[in-house]
C-alpha positions as CSV (number, residue, x, y, z in Angstrom):
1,X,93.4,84.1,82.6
2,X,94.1,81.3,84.9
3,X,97.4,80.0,86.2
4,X,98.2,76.6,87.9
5,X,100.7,76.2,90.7
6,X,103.0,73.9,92.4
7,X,102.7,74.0,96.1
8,X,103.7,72.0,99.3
9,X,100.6,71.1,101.3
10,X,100.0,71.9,105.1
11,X,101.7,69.2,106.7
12,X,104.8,69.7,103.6
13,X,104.8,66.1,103.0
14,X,103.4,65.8,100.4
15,X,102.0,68.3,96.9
16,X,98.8,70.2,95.9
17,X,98.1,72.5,92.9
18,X,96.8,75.8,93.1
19,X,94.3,77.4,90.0
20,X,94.0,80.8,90.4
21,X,91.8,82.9,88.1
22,X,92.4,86.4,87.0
23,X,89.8,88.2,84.8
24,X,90.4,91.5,84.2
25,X,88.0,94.2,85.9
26,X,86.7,90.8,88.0
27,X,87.7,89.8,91.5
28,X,90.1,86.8,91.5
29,X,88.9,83.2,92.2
30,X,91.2,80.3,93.5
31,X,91.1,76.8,94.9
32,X,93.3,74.1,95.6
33,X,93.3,70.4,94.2
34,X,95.4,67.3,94.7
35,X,95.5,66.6,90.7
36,X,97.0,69.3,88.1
37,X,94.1,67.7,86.0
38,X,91.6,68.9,88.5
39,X,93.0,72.2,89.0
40,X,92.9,72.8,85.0
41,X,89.4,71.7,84.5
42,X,88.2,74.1,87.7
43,X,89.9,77.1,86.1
44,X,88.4,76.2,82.9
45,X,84.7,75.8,84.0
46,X,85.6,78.9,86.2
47,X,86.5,81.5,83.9
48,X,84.1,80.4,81.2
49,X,81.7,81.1,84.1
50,X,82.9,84.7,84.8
51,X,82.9,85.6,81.0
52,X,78.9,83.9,81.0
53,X,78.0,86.1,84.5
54,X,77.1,82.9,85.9
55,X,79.7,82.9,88.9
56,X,78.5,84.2,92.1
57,X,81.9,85.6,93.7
58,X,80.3,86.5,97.0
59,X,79.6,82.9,97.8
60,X,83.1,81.8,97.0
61,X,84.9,84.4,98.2
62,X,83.3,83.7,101.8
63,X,85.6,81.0,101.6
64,X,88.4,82.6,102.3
65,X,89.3,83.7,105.6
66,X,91.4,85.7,107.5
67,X,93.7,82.8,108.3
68,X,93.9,82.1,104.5
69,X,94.6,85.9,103.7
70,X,98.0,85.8,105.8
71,X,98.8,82.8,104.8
72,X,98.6,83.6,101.4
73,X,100.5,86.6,102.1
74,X,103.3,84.5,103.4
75,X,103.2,81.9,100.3
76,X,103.5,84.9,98.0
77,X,106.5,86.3,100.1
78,X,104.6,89.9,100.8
79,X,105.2,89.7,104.2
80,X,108.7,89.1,103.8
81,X,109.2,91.9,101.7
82,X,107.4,94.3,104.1
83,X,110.1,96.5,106.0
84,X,107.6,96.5,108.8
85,X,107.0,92.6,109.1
86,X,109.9,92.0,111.4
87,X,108.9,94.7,113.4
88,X,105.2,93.7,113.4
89,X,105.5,90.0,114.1
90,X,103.6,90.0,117.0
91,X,100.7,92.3,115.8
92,X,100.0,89.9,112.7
93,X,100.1,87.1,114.9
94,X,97.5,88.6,117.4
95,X,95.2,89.5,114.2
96,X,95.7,85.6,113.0
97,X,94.4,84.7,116.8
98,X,92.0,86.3,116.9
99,X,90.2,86.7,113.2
100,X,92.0,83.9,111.7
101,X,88.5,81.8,111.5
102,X,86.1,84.6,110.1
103,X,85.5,85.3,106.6
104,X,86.7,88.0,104.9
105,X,83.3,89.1,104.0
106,X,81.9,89.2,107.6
107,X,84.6,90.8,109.0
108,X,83.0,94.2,109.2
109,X,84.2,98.0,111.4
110,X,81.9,97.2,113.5
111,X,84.1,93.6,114.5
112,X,87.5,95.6,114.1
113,X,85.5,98.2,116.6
114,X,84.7,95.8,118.9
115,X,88.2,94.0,118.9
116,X,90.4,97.3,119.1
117,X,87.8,97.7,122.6
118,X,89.1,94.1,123.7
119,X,92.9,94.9,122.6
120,X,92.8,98.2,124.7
121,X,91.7,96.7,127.7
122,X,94.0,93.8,127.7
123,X,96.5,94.3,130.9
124,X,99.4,93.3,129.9
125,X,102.0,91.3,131.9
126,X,103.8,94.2,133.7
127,X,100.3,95.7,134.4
128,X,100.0,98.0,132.3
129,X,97.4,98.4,128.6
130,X,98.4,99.7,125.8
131,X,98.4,103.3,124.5
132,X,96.6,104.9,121.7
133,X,99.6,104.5,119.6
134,X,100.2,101.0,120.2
135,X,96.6,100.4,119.3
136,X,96.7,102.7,116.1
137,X,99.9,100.6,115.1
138,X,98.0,97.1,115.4
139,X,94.9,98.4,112.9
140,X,97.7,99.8,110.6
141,X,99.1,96.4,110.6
142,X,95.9,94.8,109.9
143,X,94.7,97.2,107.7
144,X,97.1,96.7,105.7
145,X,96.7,92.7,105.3
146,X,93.0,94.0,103.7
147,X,94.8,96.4,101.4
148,X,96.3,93.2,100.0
149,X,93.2,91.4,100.0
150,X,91.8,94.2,98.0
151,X,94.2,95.0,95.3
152,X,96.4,92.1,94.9
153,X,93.7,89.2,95.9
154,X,90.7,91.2,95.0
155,X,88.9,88.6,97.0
156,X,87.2,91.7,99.1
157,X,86.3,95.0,97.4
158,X,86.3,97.0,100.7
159,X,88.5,97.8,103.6
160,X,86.6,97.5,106.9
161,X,90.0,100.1,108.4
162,X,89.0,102.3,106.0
163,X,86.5,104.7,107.9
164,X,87.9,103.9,111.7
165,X,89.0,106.7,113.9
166,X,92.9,107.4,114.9
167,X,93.2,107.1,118.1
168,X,94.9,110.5,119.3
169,X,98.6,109.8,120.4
170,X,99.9,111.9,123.2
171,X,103.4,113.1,121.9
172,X,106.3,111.9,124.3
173,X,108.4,115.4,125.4
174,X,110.5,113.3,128.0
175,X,113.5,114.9,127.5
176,X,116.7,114.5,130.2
177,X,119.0,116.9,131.4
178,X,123.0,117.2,131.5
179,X,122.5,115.0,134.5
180,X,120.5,112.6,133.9
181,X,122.1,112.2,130.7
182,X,125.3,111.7,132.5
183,X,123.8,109.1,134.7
184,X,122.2,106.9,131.9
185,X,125.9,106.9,129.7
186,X,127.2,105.7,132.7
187,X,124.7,102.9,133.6
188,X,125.5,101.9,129.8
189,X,129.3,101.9,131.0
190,X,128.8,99.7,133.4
191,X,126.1,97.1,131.7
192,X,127.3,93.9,130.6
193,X,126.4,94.7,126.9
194,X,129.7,95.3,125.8
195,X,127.4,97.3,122.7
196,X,125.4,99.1,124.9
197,X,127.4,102.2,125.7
198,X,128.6,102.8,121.9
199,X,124.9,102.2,120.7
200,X,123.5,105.0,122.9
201,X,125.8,107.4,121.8
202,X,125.4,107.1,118.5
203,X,121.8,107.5,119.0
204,X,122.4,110.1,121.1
205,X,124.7,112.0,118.6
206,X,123.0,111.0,115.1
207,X,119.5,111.2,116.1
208,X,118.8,107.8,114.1
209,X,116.7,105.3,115.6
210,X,117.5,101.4,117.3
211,X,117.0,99.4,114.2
212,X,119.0,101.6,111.6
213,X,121.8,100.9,114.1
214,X,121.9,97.7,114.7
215,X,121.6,96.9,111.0
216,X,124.8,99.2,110.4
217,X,127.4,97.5,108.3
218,X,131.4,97.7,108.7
219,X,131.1,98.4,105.2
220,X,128.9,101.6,105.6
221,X,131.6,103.2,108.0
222,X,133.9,105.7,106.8
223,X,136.1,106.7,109.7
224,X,138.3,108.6,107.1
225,X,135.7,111.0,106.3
226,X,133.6,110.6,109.7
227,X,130.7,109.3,108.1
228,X,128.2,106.2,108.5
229,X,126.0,105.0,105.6
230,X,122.5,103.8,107.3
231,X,121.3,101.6,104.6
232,X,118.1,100.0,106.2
233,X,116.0,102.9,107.5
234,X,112.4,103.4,108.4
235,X,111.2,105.4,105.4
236,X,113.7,103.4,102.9
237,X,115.4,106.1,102.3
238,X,119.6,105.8,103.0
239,X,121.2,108.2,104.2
240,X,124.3,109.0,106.3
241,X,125.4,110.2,109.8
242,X,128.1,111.9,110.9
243,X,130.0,110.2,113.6
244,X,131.9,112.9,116.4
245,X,135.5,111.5,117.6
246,X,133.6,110.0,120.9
247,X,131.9,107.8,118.4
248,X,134.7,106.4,116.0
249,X,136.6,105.6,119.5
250,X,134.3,103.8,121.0
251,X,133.6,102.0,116.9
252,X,137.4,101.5,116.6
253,X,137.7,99.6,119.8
254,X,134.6,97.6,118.8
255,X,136.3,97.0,115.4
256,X,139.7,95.0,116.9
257,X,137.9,92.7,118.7
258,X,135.1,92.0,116.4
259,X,134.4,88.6,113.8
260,X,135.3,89.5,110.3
261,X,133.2,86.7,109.4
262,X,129.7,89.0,110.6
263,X,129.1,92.3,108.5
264,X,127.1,93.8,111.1
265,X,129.0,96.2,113.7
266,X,126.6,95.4,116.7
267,X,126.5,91.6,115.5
268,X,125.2,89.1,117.9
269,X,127.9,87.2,119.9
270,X,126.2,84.1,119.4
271,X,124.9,83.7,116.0
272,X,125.1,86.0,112.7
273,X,122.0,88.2,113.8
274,X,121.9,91.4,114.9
275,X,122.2,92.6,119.1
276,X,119.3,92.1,121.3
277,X,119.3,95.7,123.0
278,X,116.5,95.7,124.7
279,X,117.6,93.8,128.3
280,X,120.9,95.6,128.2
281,X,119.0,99.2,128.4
282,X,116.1,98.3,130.4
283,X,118.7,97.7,133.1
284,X,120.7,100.7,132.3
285,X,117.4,102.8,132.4
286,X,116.5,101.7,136.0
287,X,120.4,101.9,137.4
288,X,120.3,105.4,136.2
289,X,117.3,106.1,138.1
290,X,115.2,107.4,135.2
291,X,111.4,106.9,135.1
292,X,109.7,106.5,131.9
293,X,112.5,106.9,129.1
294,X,112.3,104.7,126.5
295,X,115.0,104.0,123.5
296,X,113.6,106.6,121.3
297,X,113.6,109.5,123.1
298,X,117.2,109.7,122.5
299,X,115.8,110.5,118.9
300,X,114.1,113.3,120.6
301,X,117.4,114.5,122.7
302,X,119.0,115.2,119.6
303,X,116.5,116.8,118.2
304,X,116.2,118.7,121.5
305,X,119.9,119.5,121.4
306,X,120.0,120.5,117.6
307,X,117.5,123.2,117.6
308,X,119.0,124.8,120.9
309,X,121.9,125.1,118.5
310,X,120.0,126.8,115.7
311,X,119.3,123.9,113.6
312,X,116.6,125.0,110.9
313,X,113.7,122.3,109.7
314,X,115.5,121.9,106.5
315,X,118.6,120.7,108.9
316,X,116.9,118.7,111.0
317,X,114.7,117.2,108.1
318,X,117.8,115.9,106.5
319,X,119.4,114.8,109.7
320,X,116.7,112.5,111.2
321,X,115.7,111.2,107.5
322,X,112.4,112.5,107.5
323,X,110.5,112.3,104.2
324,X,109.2,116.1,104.8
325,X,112.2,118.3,102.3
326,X,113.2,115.1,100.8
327,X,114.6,116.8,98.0
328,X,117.7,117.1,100.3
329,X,118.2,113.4,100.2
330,X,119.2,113.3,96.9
331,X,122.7,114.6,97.7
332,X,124.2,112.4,99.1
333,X,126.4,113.4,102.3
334,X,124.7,116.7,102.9
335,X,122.6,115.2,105.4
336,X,125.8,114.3,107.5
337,X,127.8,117.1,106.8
338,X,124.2,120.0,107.8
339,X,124.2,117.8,111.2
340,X,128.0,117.2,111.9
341,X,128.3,120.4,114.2
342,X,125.0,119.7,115.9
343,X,126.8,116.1,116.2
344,X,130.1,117.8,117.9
345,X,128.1,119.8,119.6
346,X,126.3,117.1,121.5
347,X,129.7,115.3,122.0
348,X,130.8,118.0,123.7
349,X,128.1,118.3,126.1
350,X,128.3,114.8,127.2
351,X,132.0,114.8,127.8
352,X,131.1,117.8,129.8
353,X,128.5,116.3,131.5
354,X,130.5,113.1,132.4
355,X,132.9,115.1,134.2
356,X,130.7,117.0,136.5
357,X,129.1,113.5,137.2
C-alpha cells in the first residue's frame, strides 16, 4: 500500500512529496518528488512492480544511507521519543560523521569493527580514551538506528551490531569513607551552585541517579508524607524516594526563593531548562581532594550504605528502581517506605561525619 506525504525540503523553503511503499511481507521502498503527481505515479509503477517480482530492492535500497536513516528517524520523531536521545546526542552525531555517506547495505561488522578500533584510540581532549563502557554505549546507540532500519524501514534485513563482541566493563567499586564524604558535602557547601549541595544529598540518600533529579517536579514532592515522586527515570518506571529531614530542609529553603513560573525544583536560573550540574561538581570533586569519583558513584554509596544496614535485594531492588523484582513496583510507595530507614540512616552518618570534619 503506498502513502504520499507532505514535507519541507532541505533548505525548508520551499515543499517536496514523499511516496512510500509498504507491501506486506516486502521491504519498504520510498523516494521523494517535487510534484504530488510524480510521487503518485512512482508508487503506482512501484507496487505493481513488487506484486509482478520485477523490483530489485537491493539496488534501491543502496540508496539510502546512513545519513538518510537518522534523518528519517528524526522526520518521523523516533529519536525524540527515545528516552536515551538526549543523553546520546553526541554518540548519534559521531555515527552521522562518520557513516553518514555509506550505504546501508555496505555498512558491514567488519566496518563497525574497524571504526569501534578508531573510536577507542581517539585521545580525547583531557588526554585520556575512552573505556570499554563508553565504547559499548556508542554501538548500543548505533545499533539501535539499524534496529529501526530493520523493522520500521525494512530498508536492511540484517543488523551488522548483531554478532559484535561486548567489550568487558570493569565495574567501578570507588566507594568514599566518613571523611571523604565529609569533605566532598562540604566542597558542595561552598560551590557557587546554589543546587549543588541539595542535589548530592539527595543522591547520596535516595540512591537515584543525576537526571531523575534534575527532572524532579515541585509537584512530585510530598514533604507531608516525606516522599518524592521521580517521574522520568532510566528504565521508565516511576517510582518514589523517601526524602530524610536533612533533605526537605535543604528542599524547603530551595522552595522560598524559587520561580513559580518553572516546575522543575533544580530549574535553570537562566531559562526554563533543567541545572547544568556538571561544572558545579567537577569543582567540588577536586576542592575535596578526591581522585576519580564521578556523579554516580553516589548511586553506589547508598547502595554501599544500605546493605551495611541489612538491606535485602528485594529492598534494594525497589529502592534504586531496578527492573530485577519489578513486581514490587506496582505498589506504589513501598519502594520509599522499604528504603526510608536506610535513608535516615545515611542522614545520620553524614551529620555525623560533618561534625568530626
Amino acid at each position: 500500500m503506498a502513502s504520499i506525504y507532505k514535507r519541507k525540503s532541505k533548505d525548508g523553503k520551499g515543499i517536496v512529496w514523499r511516496a512510500v511503499v509498504r507491501l506486506r511481507g516486502y521491504s519498504t521502498a520510498c523516494d521523494t518528488f517535487d510534484r504530488k503527481q510524480a510521487a503518485e505515479d512512482w508508487a503506482a509503477d512501484i507496487e505493481r512492480r513488487i506484486k509482478l517480482g520485477q523490483f530489485n530492492f537491493a539496488a534501491h535500497n543502496k540508496h539510502h544511507t546512513y545519513a538518510d536513516l537518522l534523518n528519517r528517524m528524526e522526520s518521523d520523531g523516533a529519536l525524540a521519543y527515545q528516552r536515551s536521545f538526549k543523553n546520546c546526542r553526541a554518540q548519534f552525531a559521531y555515527w552521522k560523521r562518520r557513516l553518514g555517506a555509506y550505504a546501508l547495505v555496505h555498512i558491514t561488522p567488519e566496518l563497525i569493527t574497524q571504526e569501534r578500533k578508531i573510536l577507542a584510540e581517539d585521545i580525547l581532549p583531557d588526554g585520556s580514551l575512552r573505556g570499554p563502557a563508553t565504547l559499548n554505549r556508542y554501538t548500543a546507540v548505533l545499533s539501535s538506528t539499524f534496529g529501526y532500519a530493520i523493522k520500521k524501514l525494512r530498508w536492511i534485513v540484517e543488523n551488522p551490531c548483531k554478532n559484535l563482541l561486548r567489550l568487558k566493563e570493569k565495574p567501578r567499586d570507588r566507594i568514599l569513607n566518613d571523611e571523604e564524604i565529609a569533605r566532598l558535602l562540604e566542597a558542595c557547601k561552598q560551590s557557587k551552585s546554589f543546587y549543588l549541595y541539595p542535589i548530592v544529598l539527595l543522591a547520596l540518600t535516595t540512591g537515584a541517579r543525576r537526571g531523575e533529579l534534575l527532572n524532579l517536579e515541585w509537584n512530585h514532592v510530598d514533604f507531608e508524607k516525606g516522599i518524592a515522586f521521580l517521574k522520568e527515570t532510566k528504565n521508565g518506571r516511576p517510582r518514589s524516594v523517601a526524602l530524610t529531614d536533612l533533605v526537605i530542609a535543604e528542599l524547603k529553603v530551595i522552595q522560598t526563593v524559587h520561580d513559580s513560573k518553572k516546575p522543575l525544583v533544580f530549574a535553570s536560573k537562566t531559562a526554563f531548562g533543567r541545572f547544568d550540574i556538571k561544572k558545579g561538581w567537577m569543582q567540588a570533586v577536586q576542592r575535596a581532594g578526591l581522585d576519580d569519583y564521578h556523579f554516580h558513584d553516589l548511586r553506589h554509596q547508598f547502595v554501599t550504605f544500605a546493605s551495611a544496614q541489612g538491606a535485602s535485594n528485594v529492598e534494594l531492588a525497589a529502592a534504586m528502581g531496578h527492573r530485577t523484582l519489578s513486581m514490587l513496583l506496582r505498589y506504589t510507595n513501598l519502594d520509599a517506605k522499604n528504603s526510608k530507614k536506610f535513608s535516615d540512616h545515611i542522614s545520620e552518618r553524614i551529620l555525623k561525619g560533618s561534625a568530626h570534619a
